[in-house]
N, C-alpha and C positions, 0 to 999 in steps of 0.2 A: 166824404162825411156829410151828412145832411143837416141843412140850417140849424144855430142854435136860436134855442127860445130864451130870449132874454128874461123872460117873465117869472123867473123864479124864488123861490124864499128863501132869507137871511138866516140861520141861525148861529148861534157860540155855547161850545160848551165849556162849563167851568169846571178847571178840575179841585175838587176840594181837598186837596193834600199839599203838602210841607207849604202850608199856609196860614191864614187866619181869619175867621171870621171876619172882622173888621176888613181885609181885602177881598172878602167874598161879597160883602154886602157893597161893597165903594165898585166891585167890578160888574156887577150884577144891574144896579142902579144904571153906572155908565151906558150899558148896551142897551137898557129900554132909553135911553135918552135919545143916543143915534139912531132910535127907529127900528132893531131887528125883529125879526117874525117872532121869534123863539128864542128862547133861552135853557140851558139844559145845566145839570148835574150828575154823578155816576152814582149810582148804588152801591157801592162797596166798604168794609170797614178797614183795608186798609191801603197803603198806598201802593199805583199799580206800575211804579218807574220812582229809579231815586232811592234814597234809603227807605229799607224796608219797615223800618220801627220809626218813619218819622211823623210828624202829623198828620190828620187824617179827620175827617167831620162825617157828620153821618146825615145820609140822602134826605128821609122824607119832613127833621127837623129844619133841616135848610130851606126845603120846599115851601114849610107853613110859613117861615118869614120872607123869602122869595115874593110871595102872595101878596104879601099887605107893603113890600118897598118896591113893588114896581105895577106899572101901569096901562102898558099898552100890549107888551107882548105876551105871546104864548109861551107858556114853559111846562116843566116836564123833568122826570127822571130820562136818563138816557143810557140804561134801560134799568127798570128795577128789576131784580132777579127776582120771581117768582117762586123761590123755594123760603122767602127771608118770612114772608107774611103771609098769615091765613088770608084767602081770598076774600072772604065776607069783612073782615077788616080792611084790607088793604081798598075795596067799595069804600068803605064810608071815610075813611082818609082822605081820598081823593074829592069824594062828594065835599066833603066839608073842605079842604082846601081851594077846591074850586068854589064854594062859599069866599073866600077870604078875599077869591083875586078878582070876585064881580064875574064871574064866569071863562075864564082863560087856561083853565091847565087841562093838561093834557095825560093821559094815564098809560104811562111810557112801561115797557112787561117786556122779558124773556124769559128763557128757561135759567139761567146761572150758568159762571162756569169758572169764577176764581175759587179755587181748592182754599186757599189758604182761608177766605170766608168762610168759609162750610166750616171747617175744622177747629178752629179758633170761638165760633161760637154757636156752636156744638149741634149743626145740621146735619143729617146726612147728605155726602156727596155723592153717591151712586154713579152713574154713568149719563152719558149724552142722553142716552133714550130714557131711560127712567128722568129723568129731566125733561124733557121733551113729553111724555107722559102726563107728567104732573101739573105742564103747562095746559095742554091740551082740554086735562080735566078742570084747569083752574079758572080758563075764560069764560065758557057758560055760566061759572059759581057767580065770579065778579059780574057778568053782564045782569044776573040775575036778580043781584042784589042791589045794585044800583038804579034797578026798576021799583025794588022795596021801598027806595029809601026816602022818609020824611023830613022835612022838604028834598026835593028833588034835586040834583045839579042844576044852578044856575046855566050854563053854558054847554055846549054839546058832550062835553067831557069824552072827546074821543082816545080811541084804545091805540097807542102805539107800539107795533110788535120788532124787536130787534132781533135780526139772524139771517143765516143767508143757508139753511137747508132746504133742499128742495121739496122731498118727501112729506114734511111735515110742516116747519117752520110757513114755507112759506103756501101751503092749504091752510093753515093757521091764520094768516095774512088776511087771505081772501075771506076768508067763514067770520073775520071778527075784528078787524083793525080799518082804521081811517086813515093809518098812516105806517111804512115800513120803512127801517132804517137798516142799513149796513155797509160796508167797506167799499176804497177801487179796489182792486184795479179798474177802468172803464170798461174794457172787454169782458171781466167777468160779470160787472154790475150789469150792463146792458146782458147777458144771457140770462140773468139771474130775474132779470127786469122781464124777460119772453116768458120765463116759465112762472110766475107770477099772476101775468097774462093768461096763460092758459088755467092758471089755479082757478083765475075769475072767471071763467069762460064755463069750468066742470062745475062751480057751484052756484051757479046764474047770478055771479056778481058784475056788476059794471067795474070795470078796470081803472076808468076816470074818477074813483071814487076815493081810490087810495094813493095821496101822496108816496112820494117815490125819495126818501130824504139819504144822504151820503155826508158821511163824516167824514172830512178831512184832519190833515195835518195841518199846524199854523205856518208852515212852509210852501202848502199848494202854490204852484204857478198859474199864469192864466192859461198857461194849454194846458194841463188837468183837466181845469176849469170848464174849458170848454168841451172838454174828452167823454167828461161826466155828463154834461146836459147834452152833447149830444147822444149820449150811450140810454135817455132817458132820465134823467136824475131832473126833477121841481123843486128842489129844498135842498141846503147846499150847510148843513152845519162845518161849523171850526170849532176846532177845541185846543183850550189854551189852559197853560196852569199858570203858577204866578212867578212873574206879578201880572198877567193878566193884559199882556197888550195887544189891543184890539186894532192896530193895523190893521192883519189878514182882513179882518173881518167889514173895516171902512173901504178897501178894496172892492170888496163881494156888492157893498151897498153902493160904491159908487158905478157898477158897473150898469147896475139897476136903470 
């Protein structure tokens, strides 16, 4: 196994279900307190483990108050589904909530893929590839409009794309993202991490340009830990629901 690079980023994600706002914002504050890189929330309307009808908050309103109670770190949907928002909106969302946070968010995208969203609030679900499509068509709309827009993004407002297909997903990566998130196992991530590689290679991108981020469980152990950054992973999210303890995550920072 080849040296790990200790030099990696923090993140947590929050899960916003069978919870409460008021534990969202007390746990959200918390982790800009301890220092994390990132802070994240999920897109979806409704809960994705646990009872199915139980509470539930919705992503990009959480975001806009995210912004203005925290202060140091990067945050982000993780990942919004790109079938929820017109792209030329879901642009000036993000512009303007990166207004709110002094320049820190980050514009976290995939294709979707919880049914029970779509159907519930009356999207079409179509398939992987018509998904995958619509992604495709919808990052040039957003990059395009975010170059429209008056005032500008305070801050880099880079595109975070979540998925792990190789065909598309992650040519997608390369053509338009400053940052890729997806699953272990370490031996699939480090494969997944080569062919990525070569995506930047086919479309003259530098490969050190895009963060390599991996979501864990608030269970990971330190050999994971170490399984992931050696498999190539720089960004190392936890995701927790509540009540929101941030052990794992004072772990990750203290290894730092």
């Amino acid at each position: 196994m080849p040296p790990v690079d200790s030099s990696f980023r923090v993140g947590v994600q929050f899960h916003p279900q069978h919870t409460s706002v008021e534990s969202l914002r007390r746990a959200w504050r918390e982790a800009d307190d301890l220092g994390v890189d990132t802070i994240w929330i999920w897109d979806h309307f409704y809960p994705l483990y646990g009872p199915a009808d139980g509470a539930h908050f919705e992503c990009w309103t959480l975001l806009a108050a995210m912004a203005v109670e925290t202060h140091h770190a990067r945050f982000g949907a993780l990942v919004s589904s790109n079938s929820y928002r017109n792209p030329e909106l879901l642009a000036d969302m993000a512009r303007t909530i990166d207004h709110l946070s002094g320049g820190r968010f980050i514009l976290g995208i995939g294709g979707g893929w919880f049914e029970r969203d779509y159907d519930e609030y009356g999207y079409e679900f179509g398939t992987p590839a018509t998904r995958l499509r619509a992604l495709a068509e919808s990052l040039p709309r957003i990059r395009a409009r975010l170059a429209k827009l008056t005032p500008p993004a305070v801050g880099a407002l880079p595109i975070m794309i979540g998925g792990r297909g190789e065909k598309v997903t992650l040519r997608l990566v390369a053509e338009h993202a400053g940052l890729w998130n997806t699953f272990p196992p370490a031996d699939e991530f480090g494969r997944l991490n080569g062919v990525l590689d070569e995506w930047c290679a086919a479309v003259g991108r530098d490969p050190a340009e895009i963060e390599r981020s991996v979501l864990l469980n608030a269970d990971v152990t330190d050999a994971e830990v170490d399984a992931m950054l050696a498999a190539g992973a720089n960004h190392l999210i936890v995701g927790v629901g509540d009540p929101f303890d941030l052990a794992p995550v004072r772990r990750l920072l203290a290894r730092r």
